[in-house]
mmCIF file of the N, C-alpha and C atoms, coordinates in Angstrom:
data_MODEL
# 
_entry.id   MODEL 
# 
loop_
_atom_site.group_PDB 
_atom_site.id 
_atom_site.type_symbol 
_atom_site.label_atom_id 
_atom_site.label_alt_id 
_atom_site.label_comp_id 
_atom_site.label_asym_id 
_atom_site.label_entity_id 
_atom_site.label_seq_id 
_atom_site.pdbx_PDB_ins_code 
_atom_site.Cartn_x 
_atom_site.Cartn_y 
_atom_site.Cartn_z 
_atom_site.occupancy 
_atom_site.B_iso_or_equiv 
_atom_site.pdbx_formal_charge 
_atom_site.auth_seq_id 
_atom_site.auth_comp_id 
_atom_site.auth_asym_id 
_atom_site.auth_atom_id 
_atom_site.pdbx_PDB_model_num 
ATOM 1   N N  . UNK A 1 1  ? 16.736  -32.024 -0.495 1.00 0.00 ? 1  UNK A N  1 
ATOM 2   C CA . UNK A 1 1  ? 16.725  -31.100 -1.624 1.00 0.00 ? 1  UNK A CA 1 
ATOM 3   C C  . UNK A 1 1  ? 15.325  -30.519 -1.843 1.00 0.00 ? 1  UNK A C  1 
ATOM 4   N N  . UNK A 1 2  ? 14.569  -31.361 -1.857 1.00 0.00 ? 2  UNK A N  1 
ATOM 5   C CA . UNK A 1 2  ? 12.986  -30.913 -2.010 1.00 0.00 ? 2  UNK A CA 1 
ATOM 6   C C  . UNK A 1 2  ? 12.354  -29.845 -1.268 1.00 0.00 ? 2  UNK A C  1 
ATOM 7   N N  . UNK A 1 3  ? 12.952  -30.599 0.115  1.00 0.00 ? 3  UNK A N  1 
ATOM 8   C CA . UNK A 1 3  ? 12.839  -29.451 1.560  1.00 0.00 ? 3  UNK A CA 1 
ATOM 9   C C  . UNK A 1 3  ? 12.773  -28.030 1.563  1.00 0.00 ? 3  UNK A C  1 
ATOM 10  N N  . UNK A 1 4  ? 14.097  -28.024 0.497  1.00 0.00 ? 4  UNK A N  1 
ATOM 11  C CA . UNK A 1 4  ? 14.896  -26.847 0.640  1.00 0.00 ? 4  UNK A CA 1 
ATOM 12  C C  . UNK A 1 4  ? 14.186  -25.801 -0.694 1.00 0.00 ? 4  UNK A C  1 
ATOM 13  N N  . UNK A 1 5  ? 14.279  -26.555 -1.642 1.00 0.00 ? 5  UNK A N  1 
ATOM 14  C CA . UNK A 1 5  ? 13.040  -26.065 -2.947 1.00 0.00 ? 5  UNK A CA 1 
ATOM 15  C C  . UNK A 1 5  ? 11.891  -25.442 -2.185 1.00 0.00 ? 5  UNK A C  1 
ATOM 16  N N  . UNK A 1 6  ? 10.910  -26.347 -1.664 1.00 0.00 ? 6  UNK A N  1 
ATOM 17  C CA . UNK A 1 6  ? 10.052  -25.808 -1.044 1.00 0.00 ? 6  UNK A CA 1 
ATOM 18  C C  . UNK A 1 6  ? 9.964   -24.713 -0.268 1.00 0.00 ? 6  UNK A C  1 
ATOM 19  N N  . UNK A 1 7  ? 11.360  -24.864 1.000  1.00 0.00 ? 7  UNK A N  1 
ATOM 20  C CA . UNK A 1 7  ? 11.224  -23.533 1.871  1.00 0.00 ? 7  UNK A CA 1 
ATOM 21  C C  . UNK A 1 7  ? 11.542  -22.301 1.133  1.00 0.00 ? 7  UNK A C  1 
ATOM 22  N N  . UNK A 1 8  ? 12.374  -22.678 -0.460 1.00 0.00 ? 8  UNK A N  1 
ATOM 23  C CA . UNK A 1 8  ? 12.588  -21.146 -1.383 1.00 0.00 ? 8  UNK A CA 1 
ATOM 24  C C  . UNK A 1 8  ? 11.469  -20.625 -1.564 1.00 0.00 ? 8  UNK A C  1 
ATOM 25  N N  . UNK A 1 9  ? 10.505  -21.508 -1.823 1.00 0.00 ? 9  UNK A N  1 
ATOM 26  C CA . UNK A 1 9  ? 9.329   -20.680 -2.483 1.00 0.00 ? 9  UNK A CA 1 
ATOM 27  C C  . UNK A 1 9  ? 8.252   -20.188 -1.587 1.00 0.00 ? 9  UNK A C  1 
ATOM 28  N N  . UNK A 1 10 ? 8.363   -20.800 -0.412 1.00 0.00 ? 10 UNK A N  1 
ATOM 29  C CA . UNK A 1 10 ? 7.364   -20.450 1.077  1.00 0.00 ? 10 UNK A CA 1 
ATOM 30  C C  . UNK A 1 10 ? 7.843   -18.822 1.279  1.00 0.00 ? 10 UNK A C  1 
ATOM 31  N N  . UNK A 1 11 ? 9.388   -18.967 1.173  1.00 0.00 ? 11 UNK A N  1 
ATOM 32  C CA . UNK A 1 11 ? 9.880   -17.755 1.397  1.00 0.00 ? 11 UNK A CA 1 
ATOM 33  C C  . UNK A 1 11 ? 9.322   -16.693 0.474  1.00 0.00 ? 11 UNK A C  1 
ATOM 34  N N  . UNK A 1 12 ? 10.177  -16.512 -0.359 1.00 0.00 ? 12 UNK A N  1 
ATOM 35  C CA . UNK A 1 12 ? 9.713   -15.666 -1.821 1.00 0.00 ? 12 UNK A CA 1 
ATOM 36  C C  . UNK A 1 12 ? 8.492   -15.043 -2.110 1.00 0.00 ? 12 UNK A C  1 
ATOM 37  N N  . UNK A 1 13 ? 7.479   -16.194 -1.374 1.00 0.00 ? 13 UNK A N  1 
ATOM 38  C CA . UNK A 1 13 ? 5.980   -16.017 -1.465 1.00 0.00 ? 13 UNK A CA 1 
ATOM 39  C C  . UNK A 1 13 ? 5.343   -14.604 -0.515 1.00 0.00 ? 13 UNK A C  1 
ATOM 40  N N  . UNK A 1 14 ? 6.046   -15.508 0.452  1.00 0.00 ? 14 UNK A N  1 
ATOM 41  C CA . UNK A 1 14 ? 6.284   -14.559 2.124  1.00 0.00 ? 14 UNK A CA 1 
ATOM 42  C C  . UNK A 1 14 ? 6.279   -12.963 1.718  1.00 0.00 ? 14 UNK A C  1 
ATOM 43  N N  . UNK A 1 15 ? 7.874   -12.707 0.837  1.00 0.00 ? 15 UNK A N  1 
ATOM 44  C CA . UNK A 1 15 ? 8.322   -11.616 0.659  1.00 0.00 ? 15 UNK A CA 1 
ATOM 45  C C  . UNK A 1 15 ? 7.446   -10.507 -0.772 1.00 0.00 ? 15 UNK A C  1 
ATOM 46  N N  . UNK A 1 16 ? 6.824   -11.642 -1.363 1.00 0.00 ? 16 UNK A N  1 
ATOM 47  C CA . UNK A 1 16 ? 5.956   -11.011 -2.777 1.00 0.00 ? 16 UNK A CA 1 
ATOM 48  C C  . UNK A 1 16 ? 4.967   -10.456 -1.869 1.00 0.00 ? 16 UNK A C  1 
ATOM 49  N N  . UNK A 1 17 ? 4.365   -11.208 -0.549 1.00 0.00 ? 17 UNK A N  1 
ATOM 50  C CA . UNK A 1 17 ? 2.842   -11.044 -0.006 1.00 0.00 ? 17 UNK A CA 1 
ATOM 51  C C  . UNK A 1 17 ? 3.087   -9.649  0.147  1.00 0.00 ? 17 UNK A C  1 
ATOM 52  N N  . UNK A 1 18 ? 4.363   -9.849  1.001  1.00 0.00 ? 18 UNK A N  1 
ATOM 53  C CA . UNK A 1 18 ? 5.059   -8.371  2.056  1.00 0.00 ? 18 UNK A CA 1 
ATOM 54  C C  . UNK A 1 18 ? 4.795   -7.180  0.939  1.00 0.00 ? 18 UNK A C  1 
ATOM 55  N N  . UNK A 1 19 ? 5.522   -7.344  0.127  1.00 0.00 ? 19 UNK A N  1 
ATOM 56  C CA . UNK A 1 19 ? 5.887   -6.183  -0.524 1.00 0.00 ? 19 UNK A CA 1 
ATOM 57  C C  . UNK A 1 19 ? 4.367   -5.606  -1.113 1.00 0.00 ? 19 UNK A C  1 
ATOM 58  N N  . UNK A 1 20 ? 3.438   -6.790  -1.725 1.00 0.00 ? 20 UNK A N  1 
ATOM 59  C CA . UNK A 1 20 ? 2.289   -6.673  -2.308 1.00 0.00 ? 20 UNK A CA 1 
ATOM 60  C C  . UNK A 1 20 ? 1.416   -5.440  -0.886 1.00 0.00 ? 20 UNK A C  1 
ATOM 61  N N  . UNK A 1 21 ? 1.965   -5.834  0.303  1.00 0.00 ? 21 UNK A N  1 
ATOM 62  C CA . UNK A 1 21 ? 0.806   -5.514  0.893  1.00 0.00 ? 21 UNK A CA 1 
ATOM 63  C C  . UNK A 1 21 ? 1.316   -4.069  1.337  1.00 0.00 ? 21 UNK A C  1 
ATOM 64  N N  . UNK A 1 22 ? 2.843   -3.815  1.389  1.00 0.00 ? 22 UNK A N  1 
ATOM 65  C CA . UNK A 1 22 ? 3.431   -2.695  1.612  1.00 0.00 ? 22 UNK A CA 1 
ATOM 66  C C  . UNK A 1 22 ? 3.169   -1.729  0.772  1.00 0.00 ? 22 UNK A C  1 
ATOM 67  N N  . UNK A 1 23 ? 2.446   -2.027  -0.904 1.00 0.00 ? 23 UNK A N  1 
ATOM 68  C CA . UNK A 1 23 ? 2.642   -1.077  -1.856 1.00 0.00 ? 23 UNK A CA 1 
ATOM 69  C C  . UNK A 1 23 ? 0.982   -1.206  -1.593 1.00 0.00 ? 23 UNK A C  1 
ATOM 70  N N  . UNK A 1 24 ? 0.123   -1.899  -1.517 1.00 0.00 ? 24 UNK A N  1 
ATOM 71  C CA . UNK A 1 24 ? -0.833  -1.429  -1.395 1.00 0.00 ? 24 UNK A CA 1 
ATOM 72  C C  . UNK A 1 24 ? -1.452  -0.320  -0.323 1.00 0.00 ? 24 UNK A C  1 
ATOM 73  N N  . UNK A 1 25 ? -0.610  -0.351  1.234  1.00 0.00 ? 25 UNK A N  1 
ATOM 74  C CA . UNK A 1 25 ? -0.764  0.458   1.909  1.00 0.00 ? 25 UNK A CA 1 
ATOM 75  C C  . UNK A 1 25 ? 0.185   2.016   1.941  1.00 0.00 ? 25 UNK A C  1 
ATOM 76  N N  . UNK A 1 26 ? 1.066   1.952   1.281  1.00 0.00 ? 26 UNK A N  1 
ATOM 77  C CA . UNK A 1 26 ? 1.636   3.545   0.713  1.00 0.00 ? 26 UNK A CA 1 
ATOM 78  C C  . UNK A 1 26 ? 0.552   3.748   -0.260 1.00 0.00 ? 26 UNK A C  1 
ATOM 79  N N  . UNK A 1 27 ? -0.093  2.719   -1.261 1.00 0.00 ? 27 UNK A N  1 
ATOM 80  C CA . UNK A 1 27 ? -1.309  3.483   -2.282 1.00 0.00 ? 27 UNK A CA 1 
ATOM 81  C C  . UNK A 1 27 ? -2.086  3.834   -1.554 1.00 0.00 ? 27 UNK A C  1 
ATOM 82  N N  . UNK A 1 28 ? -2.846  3.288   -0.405 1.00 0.00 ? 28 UNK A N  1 
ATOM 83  C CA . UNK A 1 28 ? -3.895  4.074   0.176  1.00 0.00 ? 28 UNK A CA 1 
ATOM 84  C C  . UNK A 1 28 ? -3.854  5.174   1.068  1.00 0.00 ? 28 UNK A C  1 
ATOM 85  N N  . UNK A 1 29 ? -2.522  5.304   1.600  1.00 0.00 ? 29 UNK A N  1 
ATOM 86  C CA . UNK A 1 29 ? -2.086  6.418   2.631  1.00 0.00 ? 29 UNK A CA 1 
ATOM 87  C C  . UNK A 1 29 ? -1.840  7.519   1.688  1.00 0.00 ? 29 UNK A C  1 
ATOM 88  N N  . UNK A 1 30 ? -1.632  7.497   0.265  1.00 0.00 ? 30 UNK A N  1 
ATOM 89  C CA . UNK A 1 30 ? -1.060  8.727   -0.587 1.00 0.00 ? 30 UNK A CA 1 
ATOM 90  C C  . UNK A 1 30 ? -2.506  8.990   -1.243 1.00 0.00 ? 30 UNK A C  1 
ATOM 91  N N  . UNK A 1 31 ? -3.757  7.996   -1.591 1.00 0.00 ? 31 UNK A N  1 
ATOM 92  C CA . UNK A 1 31 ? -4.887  8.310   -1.828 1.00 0.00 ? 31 UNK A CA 1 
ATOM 93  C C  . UNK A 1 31 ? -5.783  8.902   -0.593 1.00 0.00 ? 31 UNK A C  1 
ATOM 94  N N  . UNK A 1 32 ? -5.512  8.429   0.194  1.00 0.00 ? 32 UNK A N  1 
ATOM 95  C CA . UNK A 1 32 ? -6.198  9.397   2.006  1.00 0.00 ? 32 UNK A CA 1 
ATOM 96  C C  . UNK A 1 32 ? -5.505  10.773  1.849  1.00 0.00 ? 32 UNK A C  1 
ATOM 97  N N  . UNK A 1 33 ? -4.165  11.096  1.644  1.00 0.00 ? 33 UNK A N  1 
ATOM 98  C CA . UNK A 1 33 ? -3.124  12.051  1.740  1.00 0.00 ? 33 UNK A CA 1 
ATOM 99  C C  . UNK A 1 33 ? -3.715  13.454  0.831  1.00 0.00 ? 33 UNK A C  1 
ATOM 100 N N  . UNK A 1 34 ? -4.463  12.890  -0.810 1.00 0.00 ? 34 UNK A N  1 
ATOM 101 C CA . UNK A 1 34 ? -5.253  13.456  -1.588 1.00 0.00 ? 34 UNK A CA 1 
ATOM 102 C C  . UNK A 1 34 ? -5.932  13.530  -1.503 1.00 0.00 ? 34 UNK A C  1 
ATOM 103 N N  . UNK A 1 35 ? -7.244  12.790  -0.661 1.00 0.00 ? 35 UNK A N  1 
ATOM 104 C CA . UNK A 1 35 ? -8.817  13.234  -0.484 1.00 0.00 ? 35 UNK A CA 1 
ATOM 105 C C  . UNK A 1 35 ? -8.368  14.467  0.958  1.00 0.00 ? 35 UNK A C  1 
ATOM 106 N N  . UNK A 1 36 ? -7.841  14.304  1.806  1.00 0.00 ? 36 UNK A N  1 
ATOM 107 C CA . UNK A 1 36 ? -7.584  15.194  2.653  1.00 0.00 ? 36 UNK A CA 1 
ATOM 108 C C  . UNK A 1 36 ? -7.409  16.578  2.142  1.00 0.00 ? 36 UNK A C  1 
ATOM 109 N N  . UNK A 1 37 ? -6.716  16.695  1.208  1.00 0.00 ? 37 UNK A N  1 
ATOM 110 C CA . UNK A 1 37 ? -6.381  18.163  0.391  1.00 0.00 ? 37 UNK A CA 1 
ATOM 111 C C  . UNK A 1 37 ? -6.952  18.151  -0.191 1.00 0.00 ? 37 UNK A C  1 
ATOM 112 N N  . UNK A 1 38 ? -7.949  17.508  -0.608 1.00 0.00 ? 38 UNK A N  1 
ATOM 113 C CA . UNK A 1 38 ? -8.965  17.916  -1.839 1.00 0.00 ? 38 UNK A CA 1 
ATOM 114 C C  . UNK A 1 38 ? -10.216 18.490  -1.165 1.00 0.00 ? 38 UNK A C  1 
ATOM 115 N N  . UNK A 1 39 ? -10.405 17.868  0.292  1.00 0.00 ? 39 UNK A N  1 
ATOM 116 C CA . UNK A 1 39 ? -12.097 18.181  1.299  1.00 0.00 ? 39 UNK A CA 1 
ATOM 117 C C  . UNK A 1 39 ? -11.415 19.901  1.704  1.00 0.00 ? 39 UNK A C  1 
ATOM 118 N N  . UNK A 1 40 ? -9.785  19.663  2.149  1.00 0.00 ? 40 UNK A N  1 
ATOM 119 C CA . UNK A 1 40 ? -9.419  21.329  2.592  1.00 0.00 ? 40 UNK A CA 1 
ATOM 120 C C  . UNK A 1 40 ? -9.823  22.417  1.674  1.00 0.00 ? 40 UNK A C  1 
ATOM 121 N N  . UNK A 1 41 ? -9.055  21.743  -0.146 1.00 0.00 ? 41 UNK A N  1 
ATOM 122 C CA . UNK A 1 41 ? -9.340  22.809  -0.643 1.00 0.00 ? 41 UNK A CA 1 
ATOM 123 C C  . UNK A 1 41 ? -10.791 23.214  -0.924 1.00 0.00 ? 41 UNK A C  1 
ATOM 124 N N  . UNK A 1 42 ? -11.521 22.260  -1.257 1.00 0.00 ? 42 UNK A N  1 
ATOM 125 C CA . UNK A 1 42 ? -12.985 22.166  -1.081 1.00 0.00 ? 42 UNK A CA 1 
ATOM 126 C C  . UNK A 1 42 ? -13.682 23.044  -0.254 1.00 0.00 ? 42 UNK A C  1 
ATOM 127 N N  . UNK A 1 43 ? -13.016 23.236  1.112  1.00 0.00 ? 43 UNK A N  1 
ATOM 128 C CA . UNK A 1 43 ? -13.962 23.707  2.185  1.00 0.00 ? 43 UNK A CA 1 
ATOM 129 C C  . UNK A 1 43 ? -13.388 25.349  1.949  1.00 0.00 ? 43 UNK A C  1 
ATOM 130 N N  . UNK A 1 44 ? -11.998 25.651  1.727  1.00 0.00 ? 44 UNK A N  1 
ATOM 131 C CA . UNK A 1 44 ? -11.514 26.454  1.775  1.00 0.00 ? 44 UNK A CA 1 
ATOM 132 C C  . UNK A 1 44 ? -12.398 27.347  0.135  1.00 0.00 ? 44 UNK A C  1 
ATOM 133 N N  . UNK A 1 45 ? -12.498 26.567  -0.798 1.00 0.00 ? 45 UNK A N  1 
ATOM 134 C CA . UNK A 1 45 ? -13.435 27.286  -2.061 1.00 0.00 ? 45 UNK A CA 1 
ATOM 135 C C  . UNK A 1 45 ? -14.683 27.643  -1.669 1.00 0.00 ? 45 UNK A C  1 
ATOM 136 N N  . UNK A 1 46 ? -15.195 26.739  -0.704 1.00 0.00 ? 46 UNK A N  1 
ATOM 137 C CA . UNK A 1 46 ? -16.768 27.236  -0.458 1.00 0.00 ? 46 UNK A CA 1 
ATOM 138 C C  . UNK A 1 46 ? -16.949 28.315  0.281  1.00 0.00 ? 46 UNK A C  1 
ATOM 139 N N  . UNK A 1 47 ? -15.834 28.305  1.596  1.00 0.00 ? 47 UNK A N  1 
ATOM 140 C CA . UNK A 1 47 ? -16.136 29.358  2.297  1.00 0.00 ? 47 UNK A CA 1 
ATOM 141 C C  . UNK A 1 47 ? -16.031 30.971  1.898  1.00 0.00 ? 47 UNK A C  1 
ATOM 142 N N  . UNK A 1 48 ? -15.070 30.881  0.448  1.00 0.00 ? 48 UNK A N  1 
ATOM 143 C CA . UNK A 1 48 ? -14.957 32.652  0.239  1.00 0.00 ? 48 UNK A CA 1 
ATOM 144 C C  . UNK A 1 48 ? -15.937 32.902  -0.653 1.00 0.00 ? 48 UNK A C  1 
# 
């Protein structure tokens, strides 16, 4: 029984890490996604 307690929460843990690390890397790919359009529009304001 204990075993089995335990492997719930090894799991669960597993899947919080996952998700923790999945939402942190869509936050930084959508913050890269915005500095990218921000240096375009940037370059695109300076040049006219």
């Amino acid at each position: 029984m204990e075993l089995e307690e335990s492997y719930k929460k090894k799991t669960s843990e597993k899947m919080l890490e996952r998700l923790v690390e999945e939402s942190l890397d869509a936050f930084i790919n959508e913050r890269l996604k915005i500095t990218a359009r921000m240096d375009c529009f940037l370059k695109n304001f300076l040049m006219t």
